[in-house]
C-alpha positions in Angstrom: 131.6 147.9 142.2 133.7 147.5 145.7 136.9 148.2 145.9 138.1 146.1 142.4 140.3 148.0 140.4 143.4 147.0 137.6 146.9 147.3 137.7 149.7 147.7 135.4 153.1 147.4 135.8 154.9 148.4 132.8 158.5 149.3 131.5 159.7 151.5 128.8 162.9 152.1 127.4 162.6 155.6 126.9 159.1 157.9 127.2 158.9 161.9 126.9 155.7 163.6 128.4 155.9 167.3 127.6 155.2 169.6 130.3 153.3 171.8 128.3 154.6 175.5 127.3 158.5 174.3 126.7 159.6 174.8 123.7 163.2 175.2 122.6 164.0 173.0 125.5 161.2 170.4 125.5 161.3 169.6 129.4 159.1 166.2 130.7 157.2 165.5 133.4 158.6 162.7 135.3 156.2 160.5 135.3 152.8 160.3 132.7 150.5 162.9 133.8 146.7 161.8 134.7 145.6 163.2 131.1 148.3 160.6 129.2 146.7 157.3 131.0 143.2 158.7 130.7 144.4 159.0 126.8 145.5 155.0 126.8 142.6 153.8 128.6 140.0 155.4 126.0 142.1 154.5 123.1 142.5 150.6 124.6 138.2 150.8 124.7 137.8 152.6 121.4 136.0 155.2 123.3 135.1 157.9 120.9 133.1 159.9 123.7 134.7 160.7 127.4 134.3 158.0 129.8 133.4 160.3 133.5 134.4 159.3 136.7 137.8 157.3 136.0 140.1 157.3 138.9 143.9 156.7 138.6 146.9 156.4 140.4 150.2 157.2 139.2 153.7 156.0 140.7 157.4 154.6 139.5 160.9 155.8 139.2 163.3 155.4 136.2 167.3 155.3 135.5 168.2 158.3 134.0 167.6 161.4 132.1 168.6 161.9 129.0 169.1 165.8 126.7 169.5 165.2 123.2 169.2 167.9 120.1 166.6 167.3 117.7 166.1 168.7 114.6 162.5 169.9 114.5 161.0 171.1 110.5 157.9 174.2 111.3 155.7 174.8 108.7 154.1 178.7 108.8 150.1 178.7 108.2 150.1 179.4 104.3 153.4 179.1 103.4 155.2 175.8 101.5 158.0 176.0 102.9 159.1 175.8 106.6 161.7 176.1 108.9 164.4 173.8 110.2 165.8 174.5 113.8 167.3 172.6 116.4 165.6 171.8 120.2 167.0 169.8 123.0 164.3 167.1 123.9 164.4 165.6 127.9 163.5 161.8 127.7 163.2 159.6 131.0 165.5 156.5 130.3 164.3 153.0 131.7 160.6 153.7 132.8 159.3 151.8 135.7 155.4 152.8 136.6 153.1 151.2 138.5 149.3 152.3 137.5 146.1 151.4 139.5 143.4 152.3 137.9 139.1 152.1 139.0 136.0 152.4 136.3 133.0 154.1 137.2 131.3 150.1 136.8 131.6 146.4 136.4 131.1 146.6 132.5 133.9 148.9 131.6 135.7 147.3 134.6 135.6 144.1 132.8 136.2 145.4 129.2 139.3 147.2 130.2 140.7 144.4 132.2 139.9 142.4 128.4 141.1 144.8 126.3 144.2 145.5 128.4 145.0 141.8 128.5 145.0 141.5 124.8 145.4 145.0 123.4 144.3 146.1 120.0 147.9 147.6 118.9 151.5 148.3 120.5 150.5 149.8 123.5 152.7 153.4 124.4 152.8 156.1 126.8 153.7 159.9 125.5 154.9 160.1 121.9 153.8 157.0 119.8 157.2 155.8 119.3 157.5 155.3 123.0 156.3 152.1 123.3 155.6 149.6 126.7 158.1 147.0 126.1 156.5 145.0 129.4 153.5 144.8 130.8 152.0 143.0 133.6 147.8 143.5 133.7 146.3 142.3 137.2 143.3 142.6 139.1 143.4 144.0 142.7 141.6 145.7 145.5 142.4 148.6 147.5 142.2 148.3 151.6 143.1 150.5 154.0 146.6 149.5 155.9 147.1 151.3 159.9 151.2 151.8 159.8 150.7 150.8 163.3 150.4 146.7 161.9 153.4 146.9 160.2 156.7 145.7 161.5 158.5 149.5 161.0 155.2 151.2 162.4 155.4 152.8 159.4 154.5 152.6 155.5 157.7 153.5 153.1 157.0 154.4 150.0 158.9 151.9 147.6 158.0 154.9 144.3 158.3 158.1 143.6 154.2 159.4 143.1 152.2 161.6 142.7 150.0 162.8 145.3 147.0 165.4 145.2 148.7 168.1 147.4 146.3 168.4 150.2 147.0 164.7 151.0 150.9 165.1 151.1 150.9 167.9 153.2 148.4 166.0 155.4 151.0 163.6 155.6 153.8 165.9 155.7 155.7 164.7 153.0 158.4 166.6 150.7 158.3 167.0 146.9 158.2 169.1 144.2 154.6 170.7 143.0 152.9 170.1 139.8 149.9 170.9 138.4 149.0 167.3 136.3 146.4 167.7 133.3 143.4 165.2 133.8 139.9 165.5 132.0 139.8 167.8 129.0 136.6 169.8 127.6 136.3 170.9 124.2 136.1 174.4 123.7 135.9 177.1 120.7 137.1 180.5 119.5 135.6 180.5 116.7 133.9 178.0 114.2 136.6 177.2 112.6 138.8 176.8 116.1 138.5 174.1 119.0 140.8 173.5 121.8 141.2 171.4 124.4 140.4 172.9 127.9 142.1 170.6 130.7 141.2 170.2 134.5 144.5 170.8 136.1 145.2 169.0 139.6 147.8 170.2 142.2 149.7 167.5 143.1 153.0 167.1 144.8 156.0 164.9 143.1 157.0 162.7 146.0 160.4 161.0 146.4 160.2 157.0 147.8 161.7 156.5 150.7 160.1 158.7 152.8 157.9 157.0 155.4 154.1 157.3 156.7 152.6 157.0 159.6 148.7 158.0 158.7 146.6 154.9 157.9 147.1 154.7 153.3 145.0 152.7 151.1 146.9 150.2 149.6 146.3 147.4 147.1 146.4 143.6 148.0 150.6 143.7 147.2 150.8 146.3 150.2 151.7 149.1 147.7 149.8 152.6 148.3 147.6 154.4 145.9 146.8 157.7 145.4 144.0 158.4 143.5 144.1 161.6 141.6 140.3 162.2 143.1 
């Protein structure tokens, strides 16, 4: 399919994406983990079986954090009744990201790039509530850029990103380790119980600012991707 691949830019107001296990204090990633965009670009298709082979790139930055109590009603297996008790929920406030994203061919290249241009229903990312106010949809392609034909002799990264963690230390860069949820399986206990198993990638959480000096693919606006494979 060459190097063709789609890119959003979007901006929400507010967006909370759960690192999983918090409870009491729901913390967020800070920015959508791999699983999340794989999660909008199935439901954008109408996909009711797993699309393989999707690659994704996930970078942006946003104003502020924001800690607010919630008031959260748990209902007990069996019982009518539940229980009402407060938990403090972490929301990123004014979400910039920048997504590149490349389909395993031409046809679901094309169909995304359609259905992405005129979406089906209020596009969000996280909880449903947390809708895209803007979107930009474009088509690009990825080349590779030598720091050494830039004016700085180096590429600065204009977003904070992800990057699988083996590249970043590659390229010595700081940030904080995550492990990001990308493909799921479906797997059972019992007849009656199915979960969702998902591949977890090490990644590193890296600041912009800092600068490069390695040869990066980039897309045809000079900003770098990072594909999570």
């Amino acid at each position: 399919m060459n190097n063709r691949i789609i890119k959003l830019k979007t901006f929400q107001e507010k967006a909370v994406f759960r690192v999983p296990y918090s409870m009491e204090v729901i913390e967020t990633y800070p920015l959508p983990p791999y699983s999340t965009i794989l999660g909008l670009v199935h439901n954008v298709l109408s996909s009711l079986t797993i699309i393989n082979d999707i690659n994704i790139s996930v970078q942006g930055k946003y104003g502020n954090l924001v800690r607010e109590f919630v008031r959260y009603h748990k209902y007990e297996k069996d019982k009518k009744e539940g229980k009402r008790y407060p938990i403090i929920v972490t929301s990123l406030i004014d979400l910039e990201l920048i997504i590149h994203i490349k389909m395993p061919n031409e046809e679901l290249h094309s169909k995304l790039l359609c259905s992405l241009s005129n979406p089906p229903y209020f596009l969000y990312l996280g909880s449903s509530e947390d809708l895209i106010i803007e979107m930009k949809v474009c088509e690009s392609e990825e080349s590779e850029l030598d720091p050494l034909e830039t004016e700085k002799g180096g590429i600065t990264l204009p977003y904070n990103c992800y990057i699988p963690f083996g590249i970043a230390q590659d390229l010595e860069l700081d940030g904080i380790p995550y492990l990001i949820p990308s493909y799921y399986r479906l797997l059972s206990k019992s007849t009656k119980e199915i979960f969702r198993n998902f591949e977890m990638i090490k990644v590193k959480y890296a600041h912009a600012g800092q600068t490069v000096i390695k040869k990066l693919i980039v897309d045809k606006d000079g900003i770098p991707i990072w594909w999570m494979k």
